[in-house]
C-alpha positions as CSV (number, residue, x, y, z in Angstrom):
1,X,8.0,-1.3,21.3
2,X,10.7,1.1,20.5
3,X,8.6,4.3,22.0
4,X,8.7,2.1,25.4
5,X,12.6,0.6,24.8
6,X,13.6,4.4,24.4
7,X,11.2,5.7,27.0
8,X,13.2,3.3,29.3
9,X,16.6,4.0,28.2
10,X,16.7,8.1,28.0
11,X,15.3,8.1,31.5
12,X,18.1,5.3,32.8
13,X,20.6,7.6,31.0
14,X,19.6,10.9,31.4
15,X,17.8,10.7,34.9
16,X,19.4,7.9,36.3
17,X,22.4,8.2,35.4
18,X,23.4,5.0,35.2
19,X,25.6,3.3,32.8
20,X,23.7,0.5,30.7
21,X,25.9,-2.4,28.9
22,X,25.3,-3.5,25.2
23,X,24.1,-6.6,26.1
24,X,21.3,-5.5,28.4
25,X,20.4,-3.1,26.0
26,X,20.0,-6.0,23.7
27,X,17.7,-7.6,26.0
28,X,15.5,-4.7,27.0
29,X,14.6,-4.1,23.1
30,X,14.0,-7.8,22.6
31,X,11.6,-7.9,25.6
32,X,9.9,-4.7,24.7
33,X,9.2,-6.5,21.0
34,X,8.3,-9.9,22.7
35,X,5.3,-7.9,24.1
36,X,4.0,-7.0,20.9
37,X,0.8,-8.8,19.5
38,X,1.9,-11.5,17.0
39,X,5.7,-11.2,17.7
40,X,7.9,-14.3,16.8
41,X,11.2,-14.1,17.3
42,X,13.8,-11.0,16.3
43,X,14.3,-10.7,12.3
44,X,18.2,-10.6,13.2
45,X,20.4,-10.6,16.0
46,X,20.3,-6.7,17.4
47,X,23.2,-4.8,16.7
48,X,23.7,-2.9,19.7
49,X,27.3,-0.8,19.5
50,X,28.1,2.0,21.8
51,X,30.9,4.3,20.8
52,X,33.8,2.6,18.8
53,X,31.6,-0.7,18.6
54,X,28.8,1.3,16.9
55,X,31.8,1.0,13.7
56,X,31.7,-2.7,13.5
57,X,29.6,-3.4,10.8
58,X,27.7,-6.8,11.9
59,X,28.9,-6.3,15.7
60,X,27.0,-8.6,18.5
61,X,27.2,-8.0,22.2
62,X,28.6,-10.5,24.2
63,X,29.0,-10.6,28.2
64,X,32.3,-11.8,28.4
65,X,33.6,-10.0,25.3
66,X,36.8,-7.7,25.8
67,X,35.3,-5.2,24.2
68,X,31.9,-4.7,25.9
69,X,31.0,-1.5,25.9
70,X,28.5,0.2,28.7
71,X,26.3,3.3,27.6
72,X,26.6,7.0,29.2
73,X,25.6,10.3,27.9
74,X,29.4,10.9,26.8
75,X,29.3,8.1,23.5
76,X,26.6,7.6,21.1
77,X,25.2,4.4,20.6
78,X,23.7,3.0,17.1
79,X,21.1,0.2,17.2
80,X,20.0,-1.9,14.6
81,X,17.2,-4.2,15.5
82,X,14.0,-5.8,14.1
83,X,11.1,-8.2,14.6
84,X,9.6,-11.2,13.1
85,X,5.7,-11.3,13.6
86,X,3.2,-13.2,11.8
87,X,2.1,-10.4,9.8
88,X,5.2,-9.0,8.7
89,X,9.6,-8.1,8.8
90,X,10.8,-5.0,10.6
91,X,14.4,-3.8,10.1
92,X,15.3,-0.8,11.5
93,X,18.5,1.4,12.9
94,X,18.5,5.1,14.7
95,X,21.7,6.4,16.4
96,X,21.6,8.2,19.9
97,X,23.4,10.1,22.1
98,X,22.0,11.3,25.4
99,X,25.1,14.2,26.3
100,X,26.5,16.8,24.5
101,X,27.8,15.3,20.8
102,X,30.8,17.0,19.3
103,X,30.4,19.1,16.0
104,X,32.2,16.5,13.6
105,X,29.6,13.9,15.2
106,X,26.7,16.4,14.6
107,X,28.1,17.3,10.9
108,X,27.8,13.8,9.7
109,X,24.5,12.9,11.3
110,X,23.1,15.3,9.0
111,X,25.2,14.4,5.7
112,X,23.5,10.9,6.7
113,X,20.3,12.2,7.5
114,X,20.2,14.6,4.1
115,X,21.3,10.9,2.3
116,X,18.0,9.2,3.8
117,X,15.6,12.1,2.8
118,X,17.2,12.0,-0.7
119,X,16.5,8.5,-1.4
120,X,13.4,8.7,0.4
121,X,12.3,11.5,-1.9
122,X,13.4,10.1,-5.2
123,X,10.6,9.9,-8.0
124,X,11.9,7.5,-10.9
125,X,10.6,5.4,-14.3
126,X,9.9,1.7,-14.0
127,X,12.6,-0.5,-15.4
128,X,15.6,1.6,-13.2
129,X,17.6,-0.7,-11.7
130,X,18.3,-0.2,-7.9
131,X,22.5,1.1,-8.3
132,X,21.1,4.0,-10.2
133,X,19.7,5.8,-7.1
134,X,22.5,4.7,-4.6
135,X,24.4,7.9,-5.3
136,X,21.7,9.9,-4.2
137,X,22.5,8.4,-0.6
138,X,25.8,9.6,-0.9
139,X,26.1,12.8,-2.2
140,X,26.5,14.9,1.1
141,X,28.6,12.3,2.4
142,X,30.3,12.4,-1.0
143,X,31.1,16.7,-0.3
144,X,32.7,16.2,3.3
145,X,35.3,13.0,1.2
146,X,33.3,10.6,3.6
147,X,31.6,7.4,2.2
148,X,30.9,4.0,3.6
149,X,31.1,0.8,3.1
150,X,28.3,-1.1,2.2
151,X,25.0,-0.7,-0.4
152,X,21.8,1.7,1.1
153,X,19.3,-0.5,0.6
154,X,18.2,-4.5,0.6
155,X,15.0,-6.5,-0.1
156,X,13.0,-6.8,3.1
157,X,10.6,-10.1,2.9
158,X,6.4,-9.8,4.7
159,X,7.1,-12.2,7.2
160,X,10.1,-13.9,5.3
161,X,13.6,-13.1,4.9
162,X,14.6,-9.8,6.7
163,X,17.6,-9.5,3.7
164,X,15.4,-10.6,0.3
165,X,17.3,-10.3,-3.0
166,X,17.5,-10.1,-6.2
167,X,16.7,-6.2,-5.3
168,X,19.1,-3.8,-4.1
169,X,20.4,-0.1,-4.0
170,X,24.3,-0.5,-3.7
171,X,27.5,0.9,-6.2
172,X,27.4,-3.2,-7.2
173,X,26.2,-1.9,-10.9
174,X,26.7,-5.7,-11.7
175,X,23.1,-6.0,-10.3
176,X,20.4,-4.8,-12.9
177,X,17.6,-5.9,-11.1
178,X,15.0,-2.9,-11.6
179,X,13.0,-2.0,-8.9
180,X,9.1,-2.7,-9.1
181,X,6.0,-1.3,-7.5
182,X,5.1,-3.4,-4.0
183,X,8.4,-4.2,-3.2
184,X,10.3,-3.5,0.4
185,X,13.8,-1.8,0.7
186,X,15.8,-0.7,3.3
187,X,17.1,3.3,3.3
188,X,20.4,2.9,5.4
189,X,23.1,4.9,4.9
190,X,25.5,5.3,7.3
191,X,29.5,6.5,8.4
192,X,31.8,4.7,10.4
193,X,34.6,6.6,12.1
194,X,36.7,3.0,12.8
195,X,37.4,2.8,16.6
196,X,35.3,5.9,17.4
197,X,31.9,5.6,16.6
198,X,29.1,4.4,13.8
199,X,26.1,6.3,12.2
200,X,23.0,5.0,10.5
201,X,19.6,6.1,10.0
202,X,17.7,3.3,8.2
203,X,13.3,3.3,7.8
204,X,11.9,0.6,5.1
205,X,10.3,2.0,2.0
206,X,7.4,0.3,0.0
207,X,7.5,1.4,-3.5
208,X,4.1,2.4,-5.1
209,X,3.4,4.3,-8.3
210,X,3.3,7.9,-8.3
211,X,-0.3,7.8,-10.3
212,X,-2.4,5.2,-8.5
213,X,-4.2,4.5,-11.9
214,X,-1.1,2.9,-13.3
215,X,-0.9,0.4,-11.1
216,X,-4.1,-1.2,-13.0
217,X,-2.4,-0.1,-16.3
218,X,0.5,-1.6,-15.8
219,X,-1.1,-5.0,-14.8
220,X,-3.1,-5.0,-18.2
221,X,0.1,-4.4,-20.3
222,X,-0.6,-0.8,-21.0
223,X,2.8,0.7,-21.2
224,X,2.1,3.4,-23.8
225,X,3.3,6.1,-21.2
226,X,6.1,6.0,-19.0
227,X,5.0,5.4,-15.6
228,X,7.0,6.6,-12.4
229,X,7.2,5.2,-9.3
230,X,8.2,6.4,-5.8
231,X,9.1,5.6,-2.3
232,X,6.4,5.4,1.0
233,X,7.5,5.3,4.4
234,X,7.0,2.1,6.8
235,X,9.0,2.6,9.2
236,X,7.2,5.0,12.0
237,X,10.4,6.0,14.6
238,X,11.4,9.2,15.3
239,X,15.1,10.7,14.4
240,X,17.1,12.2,17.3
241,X,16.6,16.9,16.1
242,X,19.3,17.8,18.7
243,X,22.2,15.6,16.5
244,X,21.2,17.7,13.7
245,X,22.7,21.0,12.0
246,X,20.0,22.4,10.8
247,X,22.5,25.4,8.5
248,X,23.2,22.4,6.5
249,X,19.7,21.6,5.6
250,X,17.0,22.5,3.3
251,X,13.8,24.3,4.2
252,X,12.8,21.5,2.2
253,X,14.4,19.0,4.5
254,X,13.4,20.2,7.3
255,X,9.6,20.3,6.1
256,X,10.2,16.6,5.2
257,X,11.5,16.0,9.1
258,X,8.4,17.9,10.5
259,X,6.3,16.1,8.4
260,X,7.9,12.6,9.3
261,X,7.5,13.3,12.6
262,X,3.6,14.4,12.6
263,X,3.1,11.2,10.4
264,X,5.0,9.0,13.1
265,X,2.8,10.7,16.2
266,X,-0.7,10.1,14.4
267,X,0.2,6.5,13.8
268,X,2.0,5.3,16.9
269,X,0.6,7.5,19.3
270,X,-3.0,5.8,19.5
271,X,-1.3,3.0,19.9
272,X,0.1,4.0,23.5
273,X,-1.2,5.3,26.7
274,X,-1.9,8.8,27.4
275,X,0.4,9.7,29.9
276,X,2.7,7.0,29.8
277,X,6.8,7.4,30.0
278,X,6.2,5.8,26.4
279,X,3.9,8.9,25.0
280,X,5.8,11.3,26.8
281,X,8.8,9.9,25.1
282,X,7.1,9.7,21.5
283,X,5.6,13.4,21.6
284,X,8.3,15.4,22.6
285,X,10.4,13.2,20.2
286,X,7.9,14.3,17.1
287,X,8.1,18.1,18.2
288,X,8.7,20.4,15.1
289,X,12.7,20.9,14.9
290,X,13.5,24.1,16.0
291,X,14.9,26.5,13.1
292,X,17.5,28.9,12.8
């Protein structure tokens, strides 16, 4: 669905060159989900803020709002949308800009993007509560004096609520819930220039043990050795290379972005066809990022 909505709406901005309003936007993504076997209805209302609406938080698209905003290739535009299907909860948020972004823009797309990979990455013992890891999130953010304003990551329900407590990754050290093996979170963080523009970058994470065999162990109350658990991808969309400086990432970081991005071909590409605006879209979208 999103390989399609994005097909659709780089060629309308890019080739077209037409301007595209929030609310149509809205509807086009919706549609393209609707199509999708076992769809239900959208998980939430899609957040769909071009330029200084992308820094509204909760913000919904209205027709006759005053502050409608239409889509060009001068703003960027940050999208967070998901699905309800019979089978499962999708949450998801990418931020896009089809012209030339400015080098502030492009400096904090990577401090967020460097935040995703290092919670995305994290390895840590059962029993750690969710606000321990939240700083990892952060921490490039943290070096520029840039943070934002709400917790990383929430519970994500299988075909239930798309925002699931009592699980969370925030600074809200009040909550001690400790994060388990088979739950869902959300890895969002984000920055939020107020009347300017929003970023966020957000996939959903199972967590699994790092050693298979201790999920079996741990079931039977074998807790003699400190078992570790990590993070696994769901989410399969690609992230926009050209909003990235790659001088302010790892080798390491960029490996995990190439790797991503092979990961997200192999699994969504089957699932389109061969020489469709769609697969056009998704393969030169999963390219390898070009390094310095």
């Amino acid at each position: 669905a999103m390989a399609e909505f994005m097909a659709w709406l780089e060629n309308t901005i890019v080739n077209e060159g037409r301007e595209v309003s929030e609310v149509e936007i809205d509807e086009k993504l919706t549609g393209c989900r609707a199509k999708q076997p076992g769809f239900v209805e959208v998980s939430f209302p899609t957040i769909a803020g071009a330029g200084p609406n992308g820094a509204i938080i909760h913000y919904r698209a209205e027709e006759d709002s005053d502050i409608l905003q239409y889509l060009d290739d001068k703003k960027p535009i940050l999208i967070d949308s998901g699905g309800q299907y019979t089978y499962g909860t999708t949450d998801v948020t990418r931020t896009w800009h089809f012209g030339e972004a400015d080098p502030e823009f492009i400096d904090l797309y990577t401090r967020v993007l460097k935040g995703n990979i290092g919670m995305d990455e994290m390895i840590f013992p059962e029993n750690t509560p969710g606000f321990v890891l939240d700083v990892y999130a952060r921490r490039w953010l943290w070096d520029a004096g840039k943070d934002y304003g709400h917790g990383t990551g929430h519970g994500v329900g299988a075909a239930l609520n798309v925002h699931e407590g009592p699980m969370s990754i925030s600074p809200r050290w009040g909550n001690k819930e400790s994060l388990k093996q088979g739950m869902v979170l959300s890895n969002e963080p984000g920055f939020y220039a107020d009347g300017r523009f929003g970023i966020r970058i957000e996939n959903l994470l199972e967590i699994q043990f790092v050693k298979a065999e201790d999920k079996d162990s741990s079931a039977n109350g074998d807790s003699a050795e400190k078992k570790f658990l990590k993070f696994v991808k769901l989410t399969m969309i690609p992230i926009q290379k050209n909003l990235i400086d790659v001088s302010l990432m790892t080798d390491k970081e960029l490996d995990w972005l190439d790797g991503y991005h092979q990961e997200v071909l192999s699994k969504v590409g089957p699932l389109l066809e061969e020489g469709s605006p769609s697969m056009a879209w998704l393969k030169k979208s999963c390219e390898p990022i070009e390094r310095k």
